[in-house]
C-alpha positions in Angstrom: -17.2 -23.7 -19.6 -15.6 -21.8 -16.6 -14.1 -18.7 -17.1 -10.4 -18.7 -14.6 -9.0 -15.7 -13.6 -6.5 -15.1 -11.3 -5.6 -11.8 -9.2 -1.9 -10.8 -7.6 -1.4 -8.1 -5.8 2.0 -6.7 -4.1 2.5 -3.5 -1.5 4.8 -1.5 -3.5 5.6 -0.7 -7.3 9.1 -2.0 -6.2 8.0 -5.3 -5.3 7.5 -8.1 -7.9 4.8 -10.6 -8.0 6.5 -13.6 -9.7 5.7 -16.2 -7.5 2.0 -15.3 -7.5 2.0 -15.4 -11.5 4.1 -18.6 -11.0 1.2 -20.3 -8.9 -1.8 -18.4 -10.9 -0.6 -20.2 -14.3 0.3 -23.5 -13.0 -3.2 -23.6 -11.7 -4.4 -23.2 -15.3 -4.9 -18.6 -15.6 -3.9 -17.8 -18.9 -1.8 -14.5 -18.9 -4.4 -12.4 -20.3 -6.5 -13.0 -17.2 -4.5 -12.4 -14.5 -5.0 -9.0 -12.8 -2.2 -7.4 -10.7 -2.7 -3.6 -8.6 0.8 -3.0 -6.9 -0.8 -1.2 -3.5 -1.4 -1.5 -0.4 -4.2 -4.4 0.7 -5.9 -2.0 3.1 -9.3 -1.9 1.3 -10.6 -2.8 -2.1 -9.8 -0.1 -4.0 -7.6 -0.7 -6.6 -8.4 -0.1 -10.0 -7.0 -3.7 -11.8 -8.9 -5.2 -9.3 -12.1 -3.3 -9.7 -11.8 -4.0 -12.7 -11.5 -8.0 -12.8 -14.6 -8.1 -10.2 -16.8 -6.2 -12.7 -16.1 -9.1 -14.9 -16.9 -12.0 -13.0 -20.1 -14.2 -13.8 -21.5 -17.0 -12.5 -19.6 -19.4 -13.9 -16.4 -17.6 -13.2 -13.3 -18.9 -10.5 -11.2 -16.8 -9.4 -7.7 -18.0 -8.2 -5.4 -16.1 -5.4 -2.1 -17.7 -4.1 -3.3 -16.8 -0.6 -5.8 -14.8 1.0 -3.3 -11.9 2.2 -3.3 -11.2 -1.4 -6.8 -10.8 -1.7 -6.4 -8.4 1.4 -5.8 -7.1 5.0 -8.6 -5.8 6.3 -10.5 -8.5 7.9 -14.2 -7.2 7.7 -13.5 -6.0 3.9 -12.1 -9.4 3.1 -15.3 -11.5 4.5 -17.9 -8.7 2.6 -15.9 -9.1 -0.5 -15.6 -13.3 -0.5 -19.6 -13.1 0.2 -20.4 -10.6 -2.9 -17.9 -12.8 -5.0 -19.5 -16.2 -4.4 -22.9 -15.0 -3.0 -23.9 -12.0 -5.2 -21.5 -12.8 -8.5 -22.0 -16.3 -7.9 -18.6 -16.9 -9.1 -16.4 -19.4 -7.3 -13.0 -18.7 -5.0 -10.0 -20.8 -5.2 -7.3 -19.9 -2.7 -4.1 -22.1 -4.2 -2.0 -21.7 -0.7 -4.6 -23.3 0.8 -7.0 -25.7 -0.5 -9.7 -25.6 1.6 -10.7 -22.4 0.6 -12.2 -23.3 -2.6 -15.7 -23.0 -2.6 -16.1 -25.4 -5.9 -15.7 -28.2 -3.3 -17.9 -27.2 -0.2 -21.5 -26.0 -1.3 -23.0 -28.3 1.1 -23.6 -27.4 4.9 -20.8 -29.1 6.7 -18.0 -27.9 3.9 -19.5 -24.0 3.5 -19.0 -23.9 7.4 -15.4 -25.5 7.2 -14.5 -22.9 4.2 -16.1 -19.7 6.4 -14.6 -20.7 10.0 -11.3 -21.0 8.0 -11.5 -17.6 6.0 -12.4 -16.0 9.2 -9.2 -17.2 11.1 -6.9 -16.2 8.1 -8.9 -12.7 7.5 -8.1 -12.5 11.2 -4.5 -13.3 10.9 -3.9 -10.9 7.4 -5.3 -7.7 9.5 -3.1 -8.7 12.3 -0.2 -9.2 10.2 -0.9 -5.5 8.5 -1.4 -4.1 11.8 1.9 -5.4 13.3 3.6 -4.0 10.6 2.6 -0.7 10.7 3.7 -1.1 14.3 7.0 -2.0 13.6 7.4 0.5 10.9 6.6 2.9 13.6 8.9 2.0 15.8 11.9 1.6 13.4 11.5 5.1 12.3 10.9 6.7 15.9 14.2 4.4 17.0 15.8 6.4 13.6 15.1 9.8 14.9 16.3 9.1 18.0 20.1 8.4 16.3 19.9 11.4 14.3 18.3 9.7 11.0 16.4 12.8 8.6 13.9 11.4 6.8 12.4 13.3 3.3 14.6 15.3 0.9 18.0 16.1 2.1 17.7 20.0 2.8 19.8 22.0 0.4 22.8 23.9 2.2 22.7 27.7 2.1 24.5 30.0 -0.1 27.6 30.9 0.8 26.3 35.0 1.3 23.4 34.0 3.0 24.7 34.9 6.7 26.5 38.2 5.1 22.6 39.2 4.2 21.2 38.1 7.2 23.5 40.3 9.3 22.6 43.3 6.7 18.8 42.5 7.0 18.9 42.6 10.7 21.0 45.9 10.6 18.8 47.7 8.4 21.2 48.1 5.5 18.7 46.3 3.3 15.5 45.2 2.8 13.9 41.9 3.3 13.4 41.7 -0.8 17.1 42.9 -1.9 18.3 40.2 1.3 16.8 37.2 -0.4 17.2 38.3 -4.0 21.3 38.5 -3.0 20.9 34.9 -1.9 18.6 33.7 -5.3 16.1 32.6 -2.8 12.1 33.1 -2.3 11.7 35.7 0.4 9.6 33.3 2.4 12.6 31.1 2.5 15.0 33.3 3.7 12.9 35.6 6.5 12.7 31.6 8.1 16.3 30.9 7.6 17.4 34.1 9.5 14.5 33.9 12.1 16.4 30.1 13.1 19.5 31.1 12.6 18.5 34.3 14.8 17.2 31.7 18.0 20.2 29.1 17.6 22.7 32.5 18.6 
């Protein structure tokens, strides 16, 4: 008897991938064999999937809602659908779109069908990754441009700290007693008054 597993995958740990469980056990996965790696479909390394693969067998099927899920790197995808069905043996059903299941097409005519098809969509998910990183790109350069910081807000500076500046740069202290006044790391305050010391 076959042995069904089934692999979901979303970008982010803030994502969810309900509708991909939804599909994986109507098609028949039981829970316990479903594998899920929240992260980026760039390559293949993710450890939940690395770790399904190692147990596929010849008489395995593995289910994915689409092929996007599987990945977005278009050479990646086609050498890891040949070492699944060609060096596992195992079978690959992709439940978005039927003819991409390889338990119906070991002859000639339906192999070539299956692998002009998962070419065009291995195509199509690369694209899809690559435009999004381009738009991403742009949407944070079009930020900058209206004045939007992006990382951790920058802490605002003690209330003394332009007092011990002014006695830093006079001499009436040292660099140490300065930034010990102001409860910051001297690093951190010799840059502080360096800026502030170019914007006058």
């Amino acid at each position: 008897m076959s042995k069904i597993y089934g692999y979901a995958r979303v970008s982010t740990k803030e994502q969810h991938p309900d509708r991909q469980l939804a599909a994986l056990k109507q098609a028949g996965v039981s829970a316990v064999n479903i594998y899920i790696d929240k992260i980026s479909g760039k390559d293949f390394n993710r450890p939940n999937y690395r770790k399904m693969v190692r147990k596929l067998t010849k008489d395995s099927v593995l289910y994915v809602k689409s092929i996007d899920r599987l990945g977005r790197n278009y050479k990646e995808i086609m050498e890891e659908w040949r070492y699944i069905t060609q060096v596992k043996g195992a079978d690959i059903v992709v439940i978005a779109l039927p003819l991409l299941d390889t338990r119906r097409s070991k002859n000639l005519l339906g192999t070539f069908i299956s692998d002009m098809v998962l070419q065009l969509l291995s195509f199509v998910a690369e694209n899809e990754r690559r435009n999004i990183r381009q738009r991403q790109a742009e949407g944070i350069a079009a930020a900058k441009k209206r004045g939007v910081r992006f990382g951790r807000p920058r802490k605002p500076l003690p209330e003394n700290f332009y007092g011990q500046c002014d006695l830093w740069y006079s001499g009436k202290c040292s660099l140490t007693q300065a930034a010990k006044a102001c409860n910051m790391p001297i690093s951190t305050f010799y840059v502080k008054c360096k800026q502030l010391k170019k914007e006058a």
